[in-house]
C-alpha positions in Angstrom: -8.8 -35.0 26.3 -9.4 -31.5 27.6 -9.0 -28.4 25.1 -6.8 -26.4 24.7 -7.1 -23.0 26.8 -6.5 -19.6 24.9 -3.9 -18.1 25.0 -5.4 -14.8 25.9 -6.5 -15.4 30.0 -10.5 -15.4 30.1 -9.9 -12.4 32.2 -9.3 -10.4 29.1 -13.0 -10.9 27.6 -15.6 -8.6 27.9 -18.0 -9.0 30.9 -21.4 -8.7 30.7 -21.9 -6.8 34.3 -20.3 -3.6 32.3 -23.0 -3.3 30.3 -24.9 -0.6 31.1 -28.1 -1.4 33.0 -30.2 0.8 30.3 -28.3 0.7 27.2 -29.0 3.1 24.2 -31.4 0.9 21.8 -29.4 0.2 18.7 -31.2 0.8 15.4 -29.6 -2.6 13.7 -30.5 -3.4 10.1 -29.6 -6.0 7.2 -26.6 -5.3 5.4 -25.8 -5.5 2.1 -23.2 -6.4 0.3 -21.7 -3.0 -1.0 -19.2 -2.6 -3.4 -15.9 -1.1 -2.5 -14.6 2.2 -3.4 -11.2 1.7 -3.4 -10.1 -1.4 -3.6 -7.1 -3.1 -1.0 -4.4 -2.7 -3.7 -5.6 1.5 -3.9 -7.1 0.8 -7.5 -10.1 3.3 -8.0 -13.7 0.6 -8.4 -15.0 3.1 -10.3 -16.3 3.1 -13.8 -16.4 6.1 -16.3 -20.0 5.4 -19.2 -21.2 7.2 -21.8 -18.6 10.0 -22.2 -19.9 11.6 -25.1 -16.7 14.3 -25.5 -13.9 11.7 -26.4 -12.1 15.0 -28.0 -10.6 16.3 -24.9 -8.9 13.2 -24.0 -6.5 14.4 -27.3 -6.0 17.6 -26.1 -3.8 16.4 -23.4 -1.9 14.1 -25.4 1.0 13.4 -23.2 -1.2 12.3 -20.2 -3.4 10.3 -22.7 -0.3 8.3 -23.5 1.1 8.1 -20.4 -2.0 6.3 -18.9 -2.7 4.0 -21.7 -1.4 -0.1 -21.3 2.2 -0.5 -22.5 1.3 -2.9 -25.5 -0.8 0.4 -26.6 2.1 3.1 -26.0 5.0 1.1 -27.8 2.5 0.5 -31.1 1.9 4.5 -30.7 5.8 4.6 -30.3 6.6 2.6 -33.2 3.4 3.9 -35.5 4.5 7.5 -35.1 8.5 7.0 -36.2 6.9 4.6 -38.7 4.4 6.9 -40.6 6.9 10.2 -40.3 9.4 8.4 -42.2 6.7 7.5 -44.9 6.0 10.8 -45.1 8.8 12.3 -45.7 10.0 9.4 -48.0 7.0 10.8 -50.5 8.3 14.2 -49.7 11.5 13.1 -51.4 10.5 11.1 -54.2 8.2 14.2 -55.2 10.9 16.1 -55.3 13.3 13.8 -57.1 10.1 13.3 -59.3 9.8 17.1 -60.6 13.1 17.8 -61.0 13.5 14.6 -63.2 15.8 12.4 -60.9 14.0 9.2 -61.7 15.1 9.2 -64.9 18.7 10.4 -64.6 20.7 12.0 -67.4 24.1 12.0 -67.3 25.7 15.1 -67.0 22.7 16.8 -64.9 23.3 16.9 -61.1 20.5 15.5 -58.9 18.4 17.2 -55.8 19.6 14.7 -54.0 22.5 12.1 -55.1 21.5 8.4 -55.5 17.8 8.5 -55.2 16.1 7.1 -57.5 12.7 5.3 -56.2 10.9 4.9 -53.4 13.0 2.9 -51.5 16.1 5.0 -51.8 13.9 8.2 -51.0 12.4 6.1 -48.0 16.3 5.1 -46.9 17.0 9.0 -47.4 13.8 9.3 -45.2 15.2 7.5 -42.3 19.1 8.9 -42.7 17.9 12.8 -41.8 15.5 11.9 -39.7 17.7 9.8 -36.8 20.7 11.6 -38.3 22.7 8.5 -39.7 24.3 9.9 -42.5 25.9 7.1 -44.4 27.5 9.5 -47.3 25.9 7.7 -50.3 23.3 10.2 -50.7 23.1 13.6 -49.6 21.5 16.7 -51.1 22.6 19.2 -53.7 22.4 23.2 -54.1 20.6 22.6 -56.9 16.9 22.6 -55.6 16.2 25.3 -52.9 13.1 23.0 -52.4 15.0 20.2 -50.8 17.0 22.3 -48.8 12.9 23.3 -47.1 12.1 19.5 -46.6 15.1 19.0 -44.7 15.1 21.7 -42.3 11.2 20.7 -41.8 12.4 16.8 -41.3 15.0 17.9 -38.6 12.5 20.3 -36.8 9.2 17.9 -36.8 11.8 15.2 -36.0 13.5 16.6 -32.8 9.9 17.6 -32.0 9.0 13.6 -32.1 11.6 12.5 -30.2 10.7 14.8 -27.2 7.2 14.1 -27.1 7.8 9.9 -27.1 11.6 9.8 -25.1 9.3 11.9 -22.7 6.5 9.6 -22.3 8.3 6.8 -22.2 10.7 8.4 -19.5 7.6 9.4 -17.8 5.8 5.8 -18.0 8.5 4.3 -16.4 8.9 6.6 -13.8 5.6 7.0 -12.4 5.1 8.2 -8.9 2.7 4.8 -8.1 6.0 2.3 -8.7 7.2 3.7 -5.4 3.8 2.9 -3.5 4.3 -0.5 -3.9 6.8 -0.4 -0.7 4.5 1.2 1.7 2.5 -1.0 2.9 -0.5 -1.1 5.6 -2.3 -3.4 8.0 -5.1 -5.7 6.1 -7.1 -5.2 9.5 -7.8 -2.1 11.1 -8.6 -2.3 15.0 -10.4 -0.2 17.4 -9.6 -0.5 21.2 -9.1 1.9 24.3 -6.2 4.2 23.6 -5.3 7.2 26.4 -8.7 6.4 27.9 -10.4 7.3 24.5 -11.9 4.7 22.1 -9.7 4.7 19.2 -9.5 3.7 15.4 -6.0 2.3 14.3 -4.1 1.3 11.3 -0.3 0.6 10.8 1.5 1.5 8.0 5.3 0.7 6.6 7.8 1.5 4.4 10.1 -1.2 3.0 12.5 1.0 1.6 15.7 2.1 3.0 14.9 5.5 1.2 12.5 7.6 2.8 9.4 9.2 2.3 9.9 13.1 2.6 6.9 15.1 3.9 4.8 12.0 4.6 0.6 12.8 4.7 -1.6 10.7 5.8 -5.5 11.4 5.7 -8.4 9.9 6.4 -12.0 9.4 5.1 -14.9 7.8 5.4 -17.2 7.4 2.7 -20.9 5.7 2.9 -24.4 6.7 1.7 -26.0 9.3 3.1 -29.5 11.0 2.8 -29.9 14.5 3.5 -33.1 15.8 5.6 -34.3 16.9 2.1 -34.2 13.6 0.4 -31.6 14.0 -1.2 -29.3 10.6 -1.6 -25.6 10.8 -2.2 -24.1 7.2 -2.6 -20.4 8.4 -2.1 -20.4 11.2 0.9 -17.2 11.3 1.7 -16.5 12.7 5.4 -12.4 13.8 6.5 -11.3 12.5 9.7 -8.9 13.6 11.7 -5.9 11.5 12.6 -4.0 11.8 15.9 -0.3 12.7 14.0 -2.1 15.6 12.0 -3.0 17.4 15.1 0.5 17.6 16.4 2.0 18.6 12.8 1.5 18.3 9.2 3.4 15.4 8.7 5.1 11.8 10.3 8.9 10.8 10.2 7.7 7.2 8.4 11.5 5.4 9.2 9.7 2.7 11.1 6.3 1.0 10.9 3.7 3.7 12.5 0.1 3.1 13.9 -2.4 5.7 12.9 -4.5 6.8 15.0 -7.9 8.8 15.4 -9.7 9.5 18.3 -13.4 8.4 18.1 -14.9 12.2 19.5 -17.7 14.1 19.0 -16.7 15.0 15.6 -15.9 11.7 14.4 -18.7 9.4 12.1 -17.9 6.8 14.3 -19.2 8.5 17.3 -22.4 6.8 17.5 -21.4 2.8 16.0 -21.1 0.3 18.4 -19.6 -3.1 17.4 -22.8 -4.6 16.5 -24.1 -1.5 14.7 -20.5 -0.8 13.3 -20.7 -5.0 11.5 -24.5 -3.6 10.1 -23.2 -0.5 8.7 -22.0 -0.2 5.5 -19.2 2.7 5.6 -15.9 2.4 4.1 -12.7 4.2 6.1 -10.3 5.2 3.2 -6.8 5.2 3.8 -4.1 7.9 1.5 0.1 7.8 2.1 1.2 10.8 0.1 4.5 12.1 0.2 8.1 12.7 -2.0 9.8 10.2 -2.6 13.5 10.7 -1.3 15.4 9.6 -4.5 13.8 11.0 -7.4 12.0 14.1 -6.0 8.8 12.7 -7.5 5.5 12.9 -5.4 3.7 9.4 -4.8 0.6 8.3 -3.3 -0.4 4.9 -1.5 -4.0 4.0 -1.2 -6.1 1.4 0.7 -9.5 0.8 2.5 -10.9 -0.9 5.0 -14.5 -2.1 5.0 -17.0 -3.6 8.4 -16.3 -7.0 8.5 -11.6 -5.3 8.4 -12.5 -3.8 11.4 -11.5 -5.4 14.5 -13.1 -4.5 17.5 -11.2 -4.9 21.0 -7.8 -5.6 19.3 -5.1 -3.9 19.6 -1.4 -4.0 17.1 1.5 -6.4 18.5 5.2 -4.7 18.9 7.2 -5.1 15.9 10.4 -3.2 16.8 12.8 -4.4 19.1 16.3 -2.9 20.1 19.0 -6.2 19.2 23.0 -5.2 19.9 22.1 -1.2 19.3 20.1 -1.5 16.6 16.3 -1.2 16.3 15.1 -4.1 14.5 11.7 -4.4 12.5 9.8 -7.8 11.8 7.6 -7.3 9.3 6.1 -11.3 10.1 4.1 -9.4 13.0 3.1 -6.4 10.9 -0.2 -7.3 10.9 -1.1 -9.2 13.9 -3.3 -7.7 16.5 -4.2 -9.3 20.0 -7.5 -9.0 21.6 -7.7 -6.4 24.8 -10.8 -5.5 27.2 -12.5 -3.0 25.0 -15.7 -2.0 25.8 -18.5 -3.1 23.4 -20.4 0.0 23.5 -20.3 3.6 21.5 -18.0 6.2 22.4 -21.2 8.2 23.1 -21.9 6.5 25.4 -18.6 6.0 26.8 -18.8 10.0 27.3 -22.5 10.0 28.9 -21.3 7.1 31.2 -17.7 7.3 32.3 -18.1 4.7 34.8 -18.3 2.0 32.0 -14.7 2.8 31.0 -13.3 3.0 34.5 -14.6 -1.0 35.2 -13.2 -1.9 32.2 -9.7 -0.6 32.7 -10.1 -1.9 36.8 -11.0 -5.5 35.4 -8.3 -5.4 33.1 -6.0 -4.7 35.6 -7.3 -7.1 37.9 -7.2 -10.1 34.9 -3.3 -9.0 34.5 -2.3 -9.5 37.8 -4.4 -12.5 37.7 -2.4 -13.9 34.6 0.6 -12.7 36.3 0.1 -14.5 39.1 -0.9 -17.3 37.5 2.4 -17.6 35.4 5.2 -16.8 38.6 2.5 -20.3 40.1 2.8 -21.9 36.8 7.1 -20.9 37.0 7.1 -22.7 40.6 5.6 -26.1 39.6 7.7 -26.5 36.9 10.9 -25.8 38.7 9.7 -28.3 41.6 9.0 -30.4 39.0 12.2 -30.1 37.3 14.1 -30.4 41.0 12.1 -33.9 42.0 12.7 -35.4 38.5 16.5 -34.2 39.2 16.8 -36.1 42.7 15.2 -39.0 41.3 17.6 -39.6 38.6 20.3 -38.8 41.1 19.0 -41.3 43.4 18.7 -43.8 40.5 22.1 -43.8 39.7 23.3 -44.3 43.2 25.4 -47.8 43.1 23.7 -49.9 46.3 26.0 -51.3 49.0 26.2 -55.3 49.1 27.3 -57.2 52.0 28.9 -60.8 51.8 28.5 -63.4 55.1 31.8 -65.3 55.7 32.0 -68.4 58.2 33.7 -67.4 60.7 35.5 -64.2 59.6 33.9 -60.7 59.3 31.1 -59.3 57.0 32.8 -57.9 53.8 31.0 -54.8 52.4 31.6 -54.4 48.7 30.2 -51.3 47.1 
């Protein structure tokens, strides 16, 4: 049984003859496995040791509480109502204590009605505090002391209900809830583009609402050693995407493809595929933008390492017009198909223009191959389809059959 055939034509691959006849000698080494930055879901890999000022994370208390685990912010929540009432509860009793309410004489009129231990003062406690007010206590004008504690319950109270309706309203409504519908491409291509070598990504919104004032920025970040010696591990180098140079920011209402132009002033100017799988840069990807229903900034992260990088691929269409209405499938949001790229730097791509010109005149010569190909392929199946179409036609033809008669004519029954 023969194989299968791809179904991208053998036109389409790369042909040797293009190589240059003296190619630039690439430096290739082994490469290891290197950790990511930032990880596909936009999570930071990074880990923060040996902090010795643990003070200032108090100082900002809000933040502190808004980035801790939810299991740790409701045991804060609960904790701080918790203890405040206890507080105030002891406030009480002293009170009720010194001006002899535990022990109550008939005739003398209490501080405060009805309290007498630590569980009515702790019930008293509560009553101010989240302003119940059930009638069967109250406070008299009798102690100008337990007229203080209340005013100071109200104030520290209000104050507590800010700080922990805030963070809670704040937890819930944080700006990286909404970066879970933008989505990007697990693989990142590069391929000719405009007669330019070019590194793409697509990204999408699932959301109906938009993303106002949409960002996106590039980066590359791998380890670098300065002429000095000097080692950074993270050197983090901005790249310039094609939608930046035009204006500061993309009309996201469809999936877009992101482009930059591999120039002069790009760090991939000088990676071919071979030296780009040996290499161990990582191209950070950053959405940033206000989200349309709440006014709230977001920001969606990802990355893209060596061995997401497809070289010679290019995105498949996604949006098609259906009755007068553009239409998105997000089944093909990720699928590339492999194009006649060629295999070498865009250095030398600039230095030798010639490569890029055979490239595009094979590639057009492999099309109209293919093309011709399929309108042959078209004509032997509709010949096929016409003889199998006489035959059964032919088949179902009813024969003539003659009978002999002795002396009398030939009768022809059909």
């Amino acid at each position: 049984m023969l194989p299968r055939k791809s179904i991208i034509p053998e036109e389409f691959a790369f042909s040797p003859a293009l190589v240059s006849p003296i190619p630039r000698k690439p430096v290739f080494r082994d490469r290891v496995n290197k950790a990511r930055f930032i990880a596909k879901s936009g999570a930071c890999n990074l880990s923060h040791k040996n902090i010795r000022e643990q003070g200032r994370f108090l100082q900002d208390v809000v933040t502190t509480l808004v980035d801790l685990k939810w299991r740790f912010t409701l045991v804060i929540f609960s904790m701080t109502f918790l203890c405040s009432w206890m507080l105030f509860a002891m406030f009480w009793w002293l009170v009720a204590f010194a001006h002899g309410d535990l022990n109550h004489k008939p005739g003398v009129q209490q501080c405060v009605t009805n309290v007498s231990s630590f569980t009515s003062a702790f019930l008293f406690s509560i009553e101010v505090q989240v302003t119940i007010g059930f009638g069967g206590r109250m406070i008299t004008e009798q102690c100008p002391t337990a007229i203080t504690v209340l005013i100071l319950q109200n104030i520290i109270g209000l104050i507590i209900n800010a700080v922990m309706l805030g963070c809670i309203f704040m937890k819930t409504a944080q700006s990286h809830r909404r970066a879970e519908t933008l989505i990007f491409s697990r693989q990142a291509v590069i391929a000719v583009r405009n007669n330019r070598l070019c590194f793409m990504i697509r990204v999408g919104d699932l959301r109906k609402s938009m993303i106002i004032n949409a960002v996106v920025r590039l980066q590359v970040v791998r380890k670098t050693t300065t002429p000095e010696g000097e080692v950074i591990p993270i050197h983090q180098i901005d790249v310039q995407t094609e939608s930046a140079v035009a204006s500061n920011s993309i009309f996201l209402l469809a999936p877009l493809i992101i482009c930059h132009v591999i120039d002069k002033d790009s760090p991939l100017y000088d990676l071919s595929e071979m030296e780009l799988q040996c290499s161990d840069l990582e191209v950070i990807v950053i959405l940033e933008g206000v989200v349309e229903t709440t006014g709230i900034s977001t920001q969606a992260r990802t990355s893209y390492v060596t061995e997401e990088i497809q070289w010679g691929h290019r995105f498949v269409p996604i949006v098609t017009e259906e009755e007068g209405v553009y239409s998105v499938d997000y089944s093909k949001f990720g699928n590339t198909v492999k194009v006649s790229t060629p295999r070498c730097s865009a250095r030398e791509l600039d230095e030798k223009p010639s490569i890029l010109i055979q490239t595009l005149q094979k590639s057009e010569l492999s099309h109209q191959n293919s093309l011709r190909k399929r309108n042959s392929m078209r004509r032997n199946n509709s010949m096929r389809k016409n003889n199998s179409m006489r035959r059964n036609n032919s088949a179902l033809a009813v024969p003539k059959v003659q009978f002999l008669t002795e002396g009398g004519p030939n009768l022809a029954v059909t």
